[in-house]
C-alpha positions as CSV (number, residue, x, y, z in Angstrom):
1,X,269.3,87.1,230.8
2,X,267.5,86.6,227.5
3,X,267.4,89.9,225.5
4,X,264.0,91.9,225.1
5,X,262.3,89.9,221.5
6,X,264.7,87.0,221.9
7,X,262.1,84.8,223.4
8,X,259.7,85.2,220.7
9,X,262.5,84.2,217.8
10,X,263.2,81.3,219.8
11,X,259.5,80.4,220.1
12,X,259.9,80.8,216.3
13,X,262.3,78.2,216.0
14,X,260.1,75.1,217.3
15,X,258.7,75.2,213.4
16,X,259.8,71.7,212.3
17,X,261.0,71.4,208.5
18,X,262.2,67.4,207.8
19,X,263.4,67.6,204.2
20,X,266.2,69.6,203.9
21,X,266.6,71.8,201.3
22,X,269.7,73.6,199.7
23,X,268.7,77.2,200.6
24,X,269.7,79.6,198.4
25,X,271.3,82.1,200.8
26,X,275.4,82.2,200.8
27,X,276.6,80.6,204.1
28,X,278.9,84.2,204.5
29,X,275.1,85.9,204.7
30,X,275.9,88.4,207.7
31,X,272.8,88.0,210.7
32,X,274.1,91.1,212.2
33,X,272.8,94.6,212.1
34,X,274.6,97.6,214.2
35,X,272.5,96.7,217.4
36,X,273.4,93.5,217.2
37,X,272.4,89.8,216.2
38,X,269.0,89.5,214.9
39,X,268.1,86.5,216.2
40,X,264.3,86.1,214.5
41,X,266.0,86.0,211.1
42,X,268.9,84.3,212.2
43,X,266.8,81.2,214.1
44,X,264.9,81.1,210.0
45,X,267.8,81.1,208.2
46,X,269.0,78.1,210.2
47,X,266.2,76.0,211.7
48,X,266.4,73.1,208.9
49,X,269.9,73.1,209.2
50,X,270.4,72.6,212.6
51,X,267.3,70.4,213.3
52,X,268.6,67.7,210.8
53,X,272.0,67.8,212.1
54,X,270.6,66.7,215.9
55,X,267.8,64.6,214.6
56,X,270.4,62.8,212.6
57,X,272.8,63.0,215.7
58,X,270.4,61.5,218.0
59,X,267.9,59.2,215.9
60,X,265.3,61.4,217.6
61,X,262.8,64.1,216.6
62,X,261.8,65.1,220.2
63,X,265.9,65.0,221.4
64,X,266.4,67.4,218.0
65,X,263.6,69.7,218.9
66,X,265.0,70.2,222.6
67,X,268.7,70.5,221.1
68,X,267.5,73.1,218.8
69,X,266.0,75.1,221.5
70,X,269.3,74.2,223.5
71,X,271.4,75.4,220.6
72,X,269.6,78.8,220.5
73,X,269.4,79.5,224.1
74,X,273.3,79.4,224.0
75,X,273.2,81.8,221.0
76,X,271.1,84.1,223.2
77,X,272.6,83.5,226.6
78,X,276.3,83.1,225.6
79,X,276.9,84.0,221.9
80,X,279.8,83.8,220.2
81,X,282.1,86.8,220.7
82,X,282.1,87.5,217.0
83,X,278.5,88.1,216.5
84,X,279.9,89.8,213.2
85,X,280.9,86.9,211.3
86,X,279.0,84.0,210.1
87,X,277.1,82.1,212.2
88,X,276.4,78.6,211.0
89,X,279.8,77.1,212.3
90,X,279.0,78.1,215.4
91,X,275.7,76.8,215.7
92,X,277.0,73.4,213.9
93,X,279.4,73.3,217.1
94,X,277.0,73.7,219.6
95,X,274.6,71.8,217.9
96,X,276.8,68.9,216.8
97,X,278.5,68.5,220.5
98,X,275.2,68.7,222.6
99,X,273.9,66.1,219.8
100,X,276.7,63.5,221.2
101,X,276.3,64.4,224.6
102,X,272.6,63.0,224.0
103,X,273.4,60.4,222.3
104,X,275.7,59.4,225.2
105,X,272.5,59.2,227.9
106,X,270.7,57.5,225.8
107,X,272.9,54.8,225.3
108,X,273.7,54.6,229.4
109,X,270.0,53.9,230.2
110,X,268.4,50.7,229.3
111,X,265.8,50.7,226.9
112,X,262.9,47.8,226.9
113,X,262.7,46.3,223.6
114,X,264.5,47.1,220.2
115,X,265.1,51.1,219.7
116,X,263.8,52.4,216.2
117,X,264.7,55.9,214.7
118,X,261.6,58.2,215.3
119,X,259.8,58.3,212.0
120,X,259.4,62.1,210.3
121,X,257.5,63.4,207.7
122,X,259.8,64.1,204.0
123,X,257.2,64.5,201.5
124,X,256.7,63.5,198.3
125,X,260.2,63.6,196.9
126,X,262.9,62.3,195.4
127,X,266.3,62.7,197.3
128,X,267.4,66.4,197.8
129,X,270.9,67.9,197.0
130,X,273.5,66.0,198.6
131,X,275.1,68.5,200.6
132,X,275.1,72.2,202.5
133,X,278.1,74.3,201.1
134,X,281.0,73.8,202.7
135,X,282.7,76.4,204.8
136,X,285.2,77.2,202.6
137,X,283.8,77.9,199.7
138,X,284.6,74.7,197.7
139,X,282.2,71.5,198.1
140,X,281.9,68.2,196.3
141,X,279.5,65.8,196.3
142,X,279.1,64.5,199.9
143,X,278.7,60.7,199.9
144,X,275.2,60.0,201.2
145,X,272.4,62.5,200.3
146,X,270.0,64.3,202.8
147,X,267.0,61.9,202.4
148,X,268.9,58.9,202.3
149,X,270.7,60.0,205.6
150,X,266.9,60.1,207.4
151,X,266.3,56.7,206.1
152,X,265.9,54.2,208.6
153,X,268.6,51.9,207.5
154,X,271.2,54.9,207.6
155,X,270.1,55.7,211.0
156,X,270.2,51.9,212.2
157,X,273.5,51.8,210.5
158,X,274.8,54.7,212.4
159,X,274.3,52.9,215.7
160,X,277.4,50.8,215.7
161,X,279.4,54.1,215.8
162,X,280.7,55.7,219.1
163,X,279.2,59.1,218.7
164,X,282.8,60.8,217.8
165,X,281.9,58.8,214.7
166,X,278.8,59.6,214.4
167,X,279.5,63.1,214.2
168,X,282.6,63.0,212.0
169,X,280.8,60.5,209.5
170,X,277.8,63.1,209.4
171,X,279.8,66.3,208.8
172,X,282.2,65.0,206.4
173,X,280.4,62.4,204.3
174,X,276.6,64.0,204.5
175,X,277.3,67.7,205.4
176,X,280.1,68.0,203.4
177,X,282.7,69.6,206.0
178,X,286.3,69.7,204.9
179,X,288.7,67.9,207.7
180,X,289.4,71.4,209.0
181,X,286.0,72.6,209.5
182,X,285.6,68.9,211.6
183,X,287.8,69.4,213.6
184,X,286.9,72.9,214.3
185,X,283.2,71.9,215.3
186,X,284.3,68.9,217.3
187,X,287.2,70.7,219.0
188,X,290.0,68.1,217.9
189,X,293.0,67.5,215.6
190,X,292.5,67.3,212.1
191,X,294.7,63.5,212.1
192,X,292.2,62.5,214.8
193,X,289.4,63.2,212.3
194,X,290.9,61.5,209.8
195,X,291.3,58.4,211.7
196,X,287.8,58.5,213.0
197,X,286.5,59.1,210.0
198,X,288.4,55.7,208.0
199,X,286.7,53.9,211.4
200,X,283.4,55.3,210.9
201,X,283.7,54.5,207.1
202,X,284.8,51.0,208.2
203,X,282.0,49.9,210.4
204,X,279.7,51.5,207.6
205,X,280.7,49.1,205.1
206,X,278.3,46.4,205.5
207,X,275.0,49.3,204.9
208,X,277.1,51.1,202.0
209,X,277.2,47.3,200.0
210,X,273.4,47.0,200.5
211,X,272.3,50.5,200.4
212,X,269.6,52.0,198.2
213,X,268.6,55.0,197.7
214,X,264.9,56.4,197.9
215,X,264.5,57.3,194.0
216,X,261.2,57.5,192.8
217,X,261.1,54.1,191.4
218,X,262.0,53.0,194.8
219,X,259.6,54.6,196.7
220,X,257.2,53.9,194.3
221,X,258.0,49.4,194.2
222,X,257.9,50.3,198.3
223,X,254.4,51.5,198.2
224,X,253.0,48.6,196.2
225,X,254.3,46.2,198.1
226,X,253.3,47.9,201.3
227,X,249.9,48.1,199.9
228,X,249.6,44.2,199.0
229,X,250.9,43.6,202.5
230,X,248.0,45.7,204.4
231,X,245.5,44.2,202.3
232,X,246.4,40.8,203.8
233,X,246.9,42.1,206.9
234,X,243.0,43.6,206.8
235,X,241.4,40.2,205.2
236,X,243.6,38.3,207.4
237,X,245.2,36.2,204.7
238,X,247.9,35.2,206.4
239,X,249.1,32.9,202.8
240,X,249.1,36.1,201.0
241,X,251.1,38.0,204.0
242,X,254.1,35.6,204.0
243,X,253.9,36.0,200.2
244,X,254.9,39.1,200.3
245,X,257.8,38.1,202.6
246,X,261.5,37.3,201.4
247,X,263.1,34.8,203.2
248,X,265.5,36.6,205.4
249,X,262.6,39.2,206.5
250,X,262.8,40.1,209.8
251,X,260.1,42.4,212.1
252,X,260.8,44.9,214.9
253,X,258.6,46.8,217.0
254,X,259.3,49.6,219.1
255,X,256.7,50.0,222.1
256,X,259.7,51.6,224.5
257,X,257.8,49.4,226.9
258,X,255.1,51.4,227.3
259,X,252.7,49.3,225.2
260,X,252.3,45.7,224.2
261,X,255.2,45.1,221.4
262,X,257.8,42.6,220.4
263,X,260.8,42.3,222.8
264,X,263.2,41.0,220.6
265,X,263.0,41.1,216.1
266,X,261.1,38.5,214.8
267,X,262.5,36.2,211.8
268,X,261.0,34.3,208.9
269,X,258.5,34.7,206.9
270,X,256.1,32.5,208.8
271,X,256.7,33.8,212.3
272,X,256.7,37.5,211.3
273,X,253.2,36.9,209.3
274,X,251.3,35.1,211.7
275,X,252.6,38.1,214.3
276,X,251.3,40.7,212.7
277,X,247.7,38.8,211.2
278,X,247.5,38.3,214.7
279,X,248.0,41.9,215.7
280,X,245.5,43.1,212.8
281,X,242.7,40.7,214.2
282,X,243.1,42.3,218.0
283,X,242.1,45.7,216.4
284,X,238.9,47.0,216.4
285,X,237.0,47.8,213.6
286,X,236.6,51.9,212.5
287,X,240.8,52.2,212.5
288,X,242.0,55.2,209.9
289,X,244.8,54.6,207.5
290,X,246.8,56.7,205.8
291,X,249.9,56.4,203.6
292,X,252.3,58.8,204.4
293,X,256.2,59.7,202.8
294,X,258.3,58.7,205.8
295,X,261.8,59.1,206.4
296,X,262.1,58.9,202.3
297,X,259.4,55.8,201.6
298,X,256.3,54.9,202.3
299,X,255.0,54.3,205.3
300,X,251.6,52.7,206.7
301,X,250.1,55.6,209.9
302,X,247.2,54.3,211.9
303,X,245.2,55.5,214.3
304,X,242.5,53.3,216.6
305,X,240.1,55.1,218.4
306,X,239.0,52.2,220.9
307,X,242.1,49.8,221.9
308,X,242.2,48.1,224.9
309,X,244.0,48.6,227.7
310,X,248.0,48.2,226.6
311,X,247.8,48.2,223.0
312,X,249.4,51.5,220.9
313,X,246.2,54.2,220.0
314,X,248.8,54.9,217.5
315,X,251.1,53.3,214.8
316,X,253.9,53.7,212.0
317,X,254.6,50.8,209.9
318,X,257.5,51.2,207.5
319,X,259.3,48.7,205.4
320,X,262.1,48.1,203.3
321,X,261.7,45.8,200.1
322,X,264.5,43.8,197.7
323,X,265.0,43.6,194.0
324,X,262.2,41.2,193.7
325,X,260.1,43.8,195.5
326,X,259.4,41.3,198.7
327,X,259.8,43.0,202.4
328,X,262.7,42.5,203.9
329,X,262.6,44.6,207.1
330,X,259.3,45.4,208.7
331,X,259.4,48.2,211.3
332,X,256.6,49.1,213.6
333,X,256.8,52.0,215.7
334,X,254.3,52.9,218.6
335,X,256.1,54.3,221.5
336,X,254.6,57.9,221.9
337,X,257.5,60.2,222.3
338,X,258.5,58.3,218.9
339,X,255.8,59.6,217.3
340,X,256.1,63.6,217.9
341,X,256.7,64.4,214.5
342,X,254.2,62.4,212.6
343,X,250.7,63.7,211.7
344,X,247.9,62.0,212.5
């Protein structure tokens, strides 16, 4: 039974916050008083923290808002029988284990099309600190930062891992968990994490010799080229599209068959700009554009009041850019549970 004001903090907790954020409260903070846990401050003190360890988990916003309110059900319903101590490990084990047991079912069930992260909201910011304290008291720098680890190559990336990876990689190398603390939240030896976590490192080596991270340069470059790339799409020049194409680009779309939407990526520079000039011409006239700070870059969000019967009311089109500043991955979300944490 769910104690008398419990509901209400866990109402509380639904507040989505994207961009991590060192906080500036100790991780020994005590969410205790003599009656008991307090779970209004305790749900604040660890919303961002817990949210962006499922989202990451999962790829999902909407699975990492229903693990959340998972997590803190538990912490009401069956909390941990030292209510005294900290209460972040705890949480991170809850968290982190119902996070792979999603991940799990989504991976049994067949999914129409290509699967895309779902896109969220980071502002207009340069990548955060790299890393939550550790658990111990002792931290060093964790190997990919918090924005870079919402980026939508990160996530991709993470999909060749078995979801004991997953989780190992995402504690130790972005969370900064010692081998100890691991193994604690996963429940398993400390050489099994170390072995998981050389795998994990080893099926992440072809992202780590390509990865960039979203500085301010970067996100900057990524703009303008989105930019130039719209403008062609809304003249429908499709000569100054493909310009803006390198020549490995390739295009995926996520409808989650529920709308109309590329089954299978698209390659070239030719093929992937005459698909989406083609797209742009089907649209009605009176859409509204906005550039929005995506999952660290920018990112095109459109909304079409009239669309005929099949197409997306709604879309996220995000892109990834080279040296030279062409597009080199286009992705194009429109499935609507996708889209649960984007504003339009």
């Amino acid at each position: 039974m769910i104690e008398e004001g419990a509901a209400d903090a866990l109402a509380l907790s639904g507040g989505r916050v994207y961009a991590e954020k060192r906080s500036s409260r100790t991780m020994d903070h005590r969410d205790c008083t003599a009656e008991g846990p307090n779970y209004e401050e305790l749900f604040r003190e660890h919303d961002r923290f817990v949210w962006g360890l499922c989202y990451r988990m999962t790829g999902s916003a909407a699975d990492a808002d229903d693990l959340l309110q998972e997590t803190y059900l538990r912490a009401i319903e069956h909390p941990p029988s030292r209510t005294d101590e900290p209460w972040r490990p705890w949480l991170a084990r809850v968290a982190i284990n119902l996070g792979r047991d999603a991940l799990r079912r989504r991976r049994r069930r067949a999914y129409v099309g290509p699967w895309l992260p779902s896109p969220i909201e980071t502002g207009d910011q340069e990548s955060p600190p790299s890393h939550e304290p550790s658990l111990g008291g002792q931290s060093t720098e964790a190997r990919y930062d918090l924005l870079e680890s919402v980026s939508f190559a990160f996530l991709l990336a993470l999909e060749a891992l078995t979801p004991r990876q997953r989780a190992v990689l995402l504690l130790r190398d972005v969370f900064d968990y010692s081998v100890g603390d691991t193994a604690r939240a996963l429940g398993i030896t400390e050489p099994n994490v170390k072995t998981t976590h050389h795998r994990a490192r080893r099926a992440m080596r072809a992202y780590d010799r390509a990865a960039v991270r979203p500085t301010r340069a970067l996100q900057e470059r990524t703009q303008q080229a989105l930019a130039q790339f719209v403008a062609g799409l809304v003249s429908g020049d499709v000569a100054a599209v493909e310009a803006m194409l390198s020549d490995d680009v390739r295009a995926v779309s996520d409808g989650a068959g529920e709308f109309f939407a590329a089954r299978v990526p698209i390659h070239g520079p030719v093929r992937v700009a005459r698909f989406h000039v083609n797209i742009a011409r089907r649209r009605p006239e009176g859409a509204r554009f906005a550039v929005r700070m995506l999952n660290g870059l920018p990112a095109v969000v459109a909304e079409f009041g009239d669309h005929a019967r099949g197409e997306p009311p709604r879309t996220v089109l995000g892109c990834e850019i080279d040296r030279a500043g062409k597009i080199t991955r286009l992705y194009s979300v429109v499935a609507t549970r996708k889209l649960s944490a984007v504003r339009f």
